[in-house]
TORPA-4810 file (N, C-alpha, C, O; in nm, 3 decimals):
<nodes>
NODE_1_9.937_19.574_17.869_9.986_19.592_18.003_9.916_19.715_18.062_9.889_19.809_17.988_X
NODE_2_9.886_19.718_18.197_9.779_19.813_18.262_9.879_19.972_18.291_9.999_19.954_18.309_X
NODE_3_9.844_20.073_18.292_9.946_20.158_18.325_9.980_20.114_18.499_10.100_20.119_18.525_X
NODE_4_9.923_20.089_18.575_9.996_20.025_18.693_10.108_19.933_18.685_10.207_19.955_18.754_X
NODE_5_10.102_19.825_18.602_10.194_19.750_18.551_10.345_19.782_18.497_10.446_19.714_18.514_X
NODE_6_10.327_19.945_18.406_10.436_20.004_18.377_10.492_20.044_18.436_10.613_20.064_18.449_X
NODE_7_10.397_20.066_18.488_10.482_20.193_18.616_10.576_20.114_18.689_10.689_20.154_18.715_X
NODE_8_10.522_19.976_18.730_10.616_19.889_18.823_10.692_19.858_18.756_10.805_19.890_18.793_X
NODE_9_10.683_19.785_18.631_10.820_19.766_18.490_10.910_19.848_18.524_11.028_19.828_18.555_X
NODE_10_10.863_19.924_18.519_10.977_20.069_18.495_11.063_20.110_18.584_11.176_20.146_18.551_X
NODE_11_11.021_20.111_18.707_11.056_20.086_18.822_11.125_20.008_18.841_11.227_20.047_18.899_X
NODE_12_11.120_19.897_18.817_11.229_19.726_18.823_11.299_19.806_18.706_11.384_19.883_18.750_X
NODE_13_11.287_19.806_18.594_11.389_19.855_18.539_11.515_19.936_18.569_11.628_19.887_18.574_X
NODE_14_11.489_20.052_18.586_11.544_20.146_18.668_11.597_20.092_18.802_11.713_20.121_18.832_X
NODE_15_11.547_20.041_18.860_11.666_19.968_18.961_11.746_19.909_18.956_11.852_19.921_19.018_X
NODE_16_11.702_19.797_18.844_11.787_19.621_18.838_11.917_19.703_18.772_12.033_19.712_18.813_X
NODE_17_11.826_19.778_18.608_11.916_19.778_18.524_11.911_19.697_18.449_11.999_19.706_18.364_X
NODE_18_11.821_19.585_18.432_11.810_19.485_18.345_11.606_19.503_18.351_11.541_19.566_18.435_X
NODE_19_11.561_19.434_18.245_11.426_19.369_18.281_11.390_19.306_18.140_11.429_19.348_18.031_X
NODE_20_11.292_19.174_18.168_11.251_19.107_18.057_11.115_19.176_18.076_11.058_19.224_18.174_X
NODE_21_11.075_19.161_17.907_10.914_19.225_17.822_10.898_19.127_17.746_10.975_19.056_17.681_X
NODE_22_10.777_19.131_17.764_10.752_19.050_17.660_10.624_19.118_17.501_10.520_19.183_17.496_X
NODE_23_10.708_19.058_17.409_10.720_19.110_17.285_10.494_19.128_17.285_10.420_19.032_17.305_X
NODE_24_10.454_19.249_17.262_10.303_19.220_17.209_10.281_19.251_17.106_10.159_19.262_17.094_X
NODE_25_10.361_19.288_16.960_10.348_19.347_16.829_10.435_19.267_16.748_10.528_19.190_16.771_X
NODE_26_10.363_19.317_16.627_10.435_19.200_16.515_10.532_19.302_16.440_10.578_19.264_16.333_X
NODE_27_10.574_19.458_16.499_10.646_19.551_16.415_10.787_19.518_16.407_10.847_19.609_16.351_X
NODE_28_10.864_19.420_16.443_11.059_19.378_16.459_11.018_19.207_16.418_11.082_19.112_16.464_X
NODE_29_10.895_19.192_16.320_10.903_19.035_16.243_10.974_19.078_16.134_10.957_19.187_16.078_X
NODE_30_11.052_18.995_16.103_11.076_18.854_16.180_11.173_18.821_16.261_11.194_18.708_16.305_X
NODE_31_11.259_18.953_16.291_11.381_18.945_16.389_11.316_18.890_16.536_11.367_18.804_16.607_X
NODE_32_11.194_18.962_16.561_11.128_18.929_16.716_11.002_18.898_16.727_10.917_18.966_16.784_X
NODE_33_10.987_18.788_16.670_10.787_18.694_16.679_10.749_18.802_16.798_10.803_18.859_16.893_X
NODE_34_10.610_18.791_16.724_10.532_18.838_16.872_10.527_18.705_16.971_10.523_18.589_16.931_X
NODE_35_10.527_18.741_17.080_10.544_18.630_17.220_10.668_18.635_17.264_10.686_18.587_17.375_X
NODE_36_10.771_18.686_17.201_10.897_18.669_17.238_10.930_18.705_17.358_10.838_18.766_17.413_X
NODE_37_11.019_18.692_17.419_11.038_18.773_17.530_11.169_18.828_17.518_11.259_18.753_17.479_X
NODE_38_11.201_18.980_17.554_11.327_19.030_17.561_11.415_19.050_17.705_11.376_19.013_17.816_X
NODE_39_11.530_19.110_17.677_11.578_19.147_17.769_11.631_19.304_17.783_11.738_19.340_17.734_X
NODE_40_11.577_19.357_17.827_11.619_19.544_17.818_11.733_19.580_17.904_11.723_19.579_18.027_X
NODE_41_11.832_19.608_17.848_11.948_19.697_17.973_11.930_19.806_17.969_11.888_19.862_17.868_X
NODE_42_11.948_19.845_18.042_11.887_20.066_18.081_12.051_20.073_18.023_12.121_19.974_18.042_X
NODE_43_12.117_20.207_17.941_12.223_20.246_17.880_12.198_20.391_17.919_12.095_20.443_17.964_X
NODE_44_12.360_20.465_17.880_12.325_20.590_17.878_12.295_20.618_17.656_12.324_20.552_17.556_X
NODE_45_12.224_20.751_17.684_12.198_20.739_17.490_12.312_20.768_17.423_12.321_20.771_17.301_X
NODE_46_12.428_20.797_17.526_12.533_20.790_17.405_12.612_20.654_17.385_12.718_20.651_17.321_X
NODE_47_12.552_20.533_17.448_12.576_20.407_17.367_12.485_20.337_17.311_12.482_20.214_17.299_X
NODE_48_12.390_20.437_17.264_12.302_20.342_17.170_12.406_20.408_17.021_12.487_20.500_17.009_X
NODE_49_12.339_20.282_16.909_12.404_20.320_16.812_12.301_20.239_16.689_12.214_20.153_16.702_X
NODE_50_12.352_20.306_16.579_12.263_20.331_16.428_12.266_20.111_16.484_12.355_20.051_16.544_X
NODE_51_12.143_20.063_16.433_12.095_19.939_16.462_12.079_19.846_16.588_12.019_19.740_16.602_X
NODE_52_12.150_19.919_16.670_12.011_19.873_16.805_11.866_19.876_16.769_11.791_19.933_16.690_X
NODE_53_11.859_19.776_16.876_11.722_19.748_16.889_11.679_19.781_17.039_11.718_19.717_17.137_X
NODE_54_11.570_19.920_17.042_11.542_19.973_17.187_11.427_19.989_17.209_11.343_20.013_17.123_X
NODE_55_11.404_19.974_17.349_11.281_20.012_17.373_11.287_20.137_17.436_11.374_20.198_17.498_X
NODE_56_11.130_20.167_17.393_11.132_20.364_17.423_10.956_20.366_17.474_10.880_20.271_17.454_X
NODE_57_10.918_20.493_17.543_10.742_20.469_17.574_10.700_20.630_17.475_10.753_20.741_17.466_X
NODE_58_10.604_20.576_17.427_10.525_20.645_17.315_10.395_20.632_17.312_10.336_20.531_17.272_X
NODE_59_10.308_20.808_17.386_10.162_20.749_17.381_10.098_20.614_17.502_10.001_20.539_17.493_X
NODE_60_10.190_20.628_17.597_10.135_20.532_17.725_10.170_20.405_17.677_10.148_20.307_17.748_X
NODE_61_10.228_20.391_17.553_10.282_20.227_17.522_10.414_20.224_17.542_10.489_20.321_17.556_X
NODE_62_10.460_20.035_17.545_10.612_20.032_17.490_10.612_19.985_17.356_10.540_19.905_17.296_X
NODE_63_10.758_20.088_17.308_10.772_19.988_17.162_10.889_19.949_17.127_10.977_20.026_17.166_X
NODE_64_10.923_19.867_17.073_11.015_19.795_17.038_11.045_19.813_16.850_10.984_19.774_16.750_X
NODE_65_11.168_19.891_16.874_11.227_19.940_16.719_11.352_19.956_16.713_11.421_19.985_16.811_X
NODE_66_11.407_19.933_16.561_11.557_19.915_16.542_11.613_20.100_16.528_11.535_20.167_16.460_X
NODE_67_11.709_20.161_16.573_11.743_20.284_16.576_11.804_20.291_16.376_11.895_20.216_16.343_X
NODE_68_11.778_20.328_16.334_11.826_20.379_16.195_11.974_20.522_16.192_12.078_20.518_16.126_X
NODE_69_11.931_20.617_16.276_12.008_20.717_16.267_11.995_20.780_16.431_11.904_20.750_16.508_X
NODE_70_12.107_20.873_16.461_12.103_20.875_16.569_12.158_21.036_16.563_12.248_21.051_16.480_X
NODE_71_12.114_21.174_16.646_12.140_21.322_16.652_12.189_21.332_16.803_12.217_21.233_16.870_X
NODE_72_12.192_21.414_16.831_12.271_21.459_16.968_12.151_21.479_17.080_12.196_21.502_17.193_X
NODE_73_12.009_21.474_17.071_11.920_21.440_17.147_11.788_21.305_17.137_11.731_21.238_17.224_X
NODE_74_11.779_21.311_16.948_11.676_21.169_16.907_11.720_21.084_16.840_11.840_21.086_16.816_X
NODE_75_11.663_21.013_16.805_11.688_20.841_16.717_11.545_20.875_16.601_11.432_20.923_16.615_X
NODE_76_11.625_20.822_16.488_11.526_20.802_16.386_11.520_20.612_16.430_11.606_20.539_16.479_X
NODE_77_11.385_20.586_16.389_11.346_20.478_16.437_11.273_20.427_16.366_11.202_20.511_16.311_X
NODE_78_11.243_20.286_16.322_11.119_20.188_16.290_11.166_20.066_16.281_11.284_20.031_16.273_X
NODE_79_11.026_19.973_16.283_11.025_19.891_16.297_11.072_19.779_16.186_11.061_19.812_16.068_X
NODE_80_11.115_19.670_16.211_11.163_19.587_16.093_11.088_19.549_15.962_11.130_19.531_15.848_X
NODE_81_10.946_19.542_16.022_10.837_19.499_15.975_10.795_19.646_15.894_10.687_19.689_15.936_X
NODE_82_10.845_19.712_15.811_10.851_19.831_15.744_10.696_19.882_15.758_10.592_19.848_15.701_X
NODE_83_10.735_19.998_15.879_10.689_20.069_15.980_10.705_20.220_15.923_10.815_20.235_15.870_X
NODE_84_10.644_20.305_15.921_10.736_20.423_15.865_10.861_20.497_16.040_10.853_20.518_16.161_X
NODE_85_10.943_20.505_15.942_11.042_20.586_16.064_10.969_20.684_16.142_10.852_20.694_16.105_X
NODE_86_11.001_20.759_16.237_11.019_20.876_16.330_11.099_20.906_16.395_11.190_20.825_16.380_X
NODE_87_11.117_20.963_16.448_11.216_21.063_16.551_11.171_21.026_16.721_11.066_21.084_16.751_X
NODE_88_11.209_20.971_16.797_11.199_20.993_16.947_11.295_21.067_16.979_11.399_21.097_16.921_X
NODE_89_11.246_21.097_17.089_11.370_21.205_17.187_11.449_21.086_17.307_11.416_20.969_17.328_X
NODE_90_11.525_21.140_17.351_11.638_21.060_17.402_11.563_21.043_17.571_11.600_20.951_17.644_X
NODE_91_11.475_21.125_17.609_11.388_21.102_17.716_11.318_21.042_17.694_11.290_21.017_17.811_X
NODE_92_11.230_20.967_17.623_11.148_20.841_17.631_11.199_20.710_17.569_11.130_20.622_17.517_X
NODE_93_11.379_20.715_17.590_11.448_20.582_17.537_11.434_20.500_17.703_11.454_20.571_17.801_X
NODE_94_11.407_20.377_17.720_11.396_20.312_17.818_11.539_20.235_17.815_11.618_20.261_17.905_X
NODE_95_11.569_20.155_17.730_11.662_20.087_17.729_11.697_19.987_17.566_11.622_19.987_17.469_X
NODE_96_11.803_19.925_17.573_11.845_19.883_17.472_11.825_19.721_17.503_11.814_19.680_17.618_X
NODE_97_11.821_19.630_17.383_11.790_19.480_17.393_11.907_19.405_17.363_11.994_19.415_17.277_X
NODE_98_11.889_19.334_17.448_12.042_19.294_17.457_12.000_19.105_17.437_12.087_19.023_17.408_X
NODE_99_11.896_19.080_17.454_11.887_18.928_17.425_11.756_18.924_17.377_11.672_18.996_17.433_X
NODE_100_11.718_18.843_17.271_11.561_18.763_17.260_11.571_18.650_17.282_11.676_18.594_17.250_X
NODE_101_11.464_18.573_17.346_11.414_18.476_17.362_11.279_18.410_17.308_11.169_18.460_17.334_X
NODE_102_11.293_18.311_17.242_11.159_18.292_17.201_11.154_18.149_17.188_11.268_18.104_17.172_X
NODE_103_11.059_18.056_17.189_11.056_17.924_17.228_11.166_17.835_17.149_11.187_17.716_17.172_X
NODE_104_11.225_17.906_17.063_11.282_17.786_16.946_11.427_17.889_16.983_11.496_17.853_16.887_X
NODE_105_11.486_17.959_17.035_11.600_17.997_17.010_11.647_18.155_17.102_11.613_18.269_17.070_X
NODE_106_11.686_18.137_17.155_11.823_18.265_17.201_11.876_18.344_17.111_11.933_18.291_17.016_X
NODE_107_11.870_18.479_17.120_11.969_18.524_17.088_12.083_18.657_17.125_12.059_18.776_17.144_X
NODE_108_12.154_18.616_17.126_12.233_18.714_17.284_12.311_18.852_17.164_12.404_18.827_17.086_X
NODE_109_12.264_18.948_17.174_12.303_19.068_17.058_12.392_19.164_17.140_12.397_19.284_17.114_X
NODE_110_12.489_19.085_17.279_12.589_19.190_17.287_12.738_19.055_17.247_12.859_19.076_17.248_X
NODE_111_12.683_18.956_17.224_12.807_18.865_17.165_12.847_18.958_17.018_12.768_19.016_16.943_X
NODE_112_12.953_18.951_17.011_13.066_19.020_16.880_12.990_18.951_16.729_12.980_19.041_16.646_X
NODE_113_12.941_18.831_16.680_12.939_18.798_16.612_12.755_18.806_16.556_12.713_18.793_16.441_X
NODE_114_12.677_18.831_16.679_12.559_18.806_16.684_12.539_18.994_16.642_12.443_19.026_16.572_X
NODE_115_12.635_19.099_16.692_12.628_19.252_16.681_12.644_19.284_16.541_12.606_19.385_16.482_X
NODE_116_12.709_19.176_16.493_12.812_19.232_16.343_12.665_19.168_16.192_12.623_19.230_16.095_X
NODE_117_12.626_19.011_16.249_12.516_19.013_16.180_12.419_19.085_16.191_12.361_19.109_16.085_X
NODE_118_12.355_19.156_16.337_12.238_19.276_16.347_12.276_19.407_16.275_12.179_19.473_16.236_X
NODE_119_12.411_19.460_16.248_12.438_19.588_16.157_12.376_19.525_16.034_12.263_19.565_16.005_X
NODE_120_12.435_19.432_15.957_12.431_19.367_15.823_12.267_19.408_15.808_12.217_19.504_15.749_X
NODE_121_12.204_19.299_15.882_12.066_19.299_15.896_11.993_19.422_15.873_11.899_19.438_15.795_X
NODE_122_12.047_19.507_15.950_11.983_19.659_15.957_12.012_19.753_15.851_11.951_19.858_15.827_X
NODE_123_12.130_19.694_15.779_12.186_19.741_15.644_12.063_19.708_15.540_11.995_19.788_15.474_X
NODE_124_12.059_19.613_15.544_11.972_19.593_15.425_11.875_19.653_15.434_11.858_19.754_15.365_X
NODE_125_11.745_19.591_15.553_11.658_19.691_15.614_11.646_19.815_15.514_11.552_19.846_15.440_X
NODE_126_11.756_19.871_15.532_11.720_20.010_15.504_11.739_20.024_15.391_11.674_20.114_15.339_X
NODE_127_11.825_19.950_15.309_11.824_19.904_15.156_11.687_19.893_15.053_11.653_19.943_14.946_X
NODE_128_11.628_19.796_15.150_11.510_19.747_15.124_11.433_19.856_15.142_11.373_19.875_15.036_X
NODE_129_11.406_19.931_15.215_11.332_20.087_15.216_11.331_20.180_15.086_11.230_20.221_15.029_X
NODE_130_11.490_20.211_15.043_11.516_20.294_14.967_11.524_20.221_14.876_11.524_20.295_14.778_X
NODE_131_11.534_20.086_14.831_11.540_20.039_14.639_11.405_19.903_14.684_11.430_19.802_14.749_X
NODE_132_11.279_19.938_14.633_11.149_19.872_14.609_11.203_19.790_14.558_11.243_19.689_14.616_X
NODE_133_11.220_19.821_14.391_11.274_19.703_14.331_11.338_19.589_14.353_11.339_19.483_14.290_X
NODE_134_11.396_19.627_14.460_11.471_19.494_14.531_11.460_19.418_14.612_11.528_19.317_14.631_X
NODE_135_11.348_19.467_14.683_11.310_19.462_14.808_11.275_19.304_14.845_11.305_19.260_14.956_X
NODE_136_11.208_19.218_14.742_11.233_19.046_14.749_11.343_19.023_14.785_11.359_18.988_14.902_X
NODE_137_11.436_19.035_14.713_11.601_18.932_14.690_11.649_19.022_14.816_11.715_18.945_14.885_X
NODE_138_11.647_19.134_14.871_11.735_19.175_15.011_11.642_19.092_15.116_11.693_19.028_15.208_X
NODE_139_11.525_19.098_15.098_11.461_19.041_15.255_11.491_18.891_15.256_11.502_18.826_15.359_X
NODE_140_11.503_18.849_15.152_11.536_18.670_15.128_11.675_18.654_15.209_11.690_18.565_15.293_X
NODE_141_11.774_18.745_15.177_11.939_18.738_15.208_11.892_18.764_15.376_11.931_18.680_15.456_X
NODE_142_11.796_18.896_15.434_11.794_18.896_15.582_11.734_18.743_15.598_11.800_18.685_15.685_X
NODE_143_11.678_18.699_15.568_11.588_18.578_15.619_11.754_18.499_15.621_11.788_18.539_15.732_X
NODE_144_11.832_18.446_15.588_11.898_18.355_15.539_11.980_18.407_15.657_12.020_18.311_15.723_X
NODE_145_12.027_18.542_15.715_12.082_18.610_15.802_12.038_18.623_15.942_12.110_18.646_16.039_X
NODE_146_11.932_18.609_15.938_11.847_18.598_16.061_11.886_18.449_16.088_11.928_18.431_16.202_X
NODE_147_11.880_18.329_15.999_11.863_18.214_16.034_12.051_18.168_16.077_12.097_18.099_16.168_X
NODE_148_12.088_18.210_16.013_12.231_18.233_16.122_12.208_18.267_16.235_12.184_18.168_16.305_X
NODE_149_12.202_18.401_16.310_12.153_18.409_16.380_12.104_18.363_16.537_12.134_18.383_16.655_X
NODE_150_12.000_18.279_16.445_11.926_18.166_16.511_12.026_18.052_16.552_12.041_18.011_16.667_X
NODE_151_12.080_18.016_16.459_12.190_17.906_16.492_12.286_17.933_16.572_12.382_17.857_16.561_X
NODE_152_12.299_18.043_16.676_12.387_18.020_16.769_12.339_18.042_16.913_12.385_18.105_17.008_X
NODE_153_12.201_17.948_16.891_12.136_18.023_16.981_12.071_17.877_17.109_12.063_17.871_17.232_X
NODE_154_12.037_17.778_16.992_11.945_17.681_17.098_11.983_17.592_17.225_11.901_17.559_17.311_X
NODE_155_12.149_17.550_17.224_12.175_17.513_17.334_12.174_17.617_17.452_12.166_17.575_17.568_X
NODE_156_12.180_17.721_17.432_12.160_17.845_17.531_12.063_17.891_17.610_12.077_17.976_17.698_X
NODE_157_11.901_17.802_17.559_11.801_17.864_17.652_11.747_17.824_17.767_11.637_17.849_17.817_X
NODE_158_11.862_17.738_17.813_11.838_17.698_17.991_11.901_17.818_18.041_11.858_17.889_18.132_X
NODE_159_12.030_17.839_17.959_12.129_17.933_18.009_12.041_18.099_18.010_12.073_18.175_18.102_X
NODE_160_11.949_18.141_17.923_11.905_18.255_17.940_11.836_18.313_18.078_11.828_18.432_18.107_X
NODE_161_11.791_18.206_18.151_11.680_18.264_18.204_11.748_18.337_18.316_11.696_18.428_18.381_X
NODE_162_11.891_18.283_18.335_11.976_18.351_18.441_12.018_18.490_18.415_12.044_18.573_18.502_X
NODE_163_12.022_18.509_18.289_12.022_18.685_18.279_11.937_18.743_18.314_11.939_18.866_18.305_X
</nodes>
């Protein structure tokens, strides 16, 4: 995307309060194929929380990463696709994701049931970080978790585009 382009993103953002992106990295596979398209709500940072998934600008890009830990100004952060963590500051958080879309499925992550599997998810995640050894048999259980997930998702994507 051109920095003219952001600038206008950002802009619609900041107004609507809502805006769709679309996904250009493979760092939140397999939770978010590249091509996907999201949906960003602008929040204040004291409702983001440990496993959101936010977007933030870093270096003239956007990126798209799950929050791990959260301090009274940054977010420890990375990507699903075991990314190493960092620290952003609470001034280059853009907004939080509140839906993916991607050709085969919806998925709406401020529904109660769709929030409670993304903690789980993000549990392991980080499981999988800290015990190697295990790291097959936890990503198998996210895969199996993700595909839940997925399943509450496909009659819904006429219904997305209205968000």
């Amino acid at each position: 995307m051109s920095a003219k382009k952001e600038r206008l993103w950002e802009a619609y953002l900041e107004e609507k309060g809502k805006a769709w992106l679309k996904v250009e990295s493979g760092s939140m596979l397999p939770m978010i194929p590249v091509g996907a398209n999201i949906l960003i709500k602008r929040c204040d940072f004291k409702e983001i929380k440990p496993s959101d998934i936010v977007v933030f600008k870093s270096k003239g890009k956007f990126i798209v990463h799950r929050v791990l830990r959260k301090n009274r100004d940054k977010l420890l952060q990375a990507g699903d696709n075991f990314s190493l963590p960092s620290l952003i500051h609470k001034e280059n958080i853009l907004g939080r994701v509140v839906l993916i879309k991607d050709q085969k499925y919806v998925i709406d992550l401020e529904k109660k049931k769709n929030r409670i599997l993304n903690i789980v998810i993000s549990a392991i995640y980080v499981l999988a970080h800290k015990i190697p050894s295990h790291k097959y048999w936890l990503l198998r259980i996210n895969n199996k978790l993700m595909g839940l997930l997925r399943e509450s998702r496909t009659k819904r994507c006429q219904n997305a585009s209205s968000h």
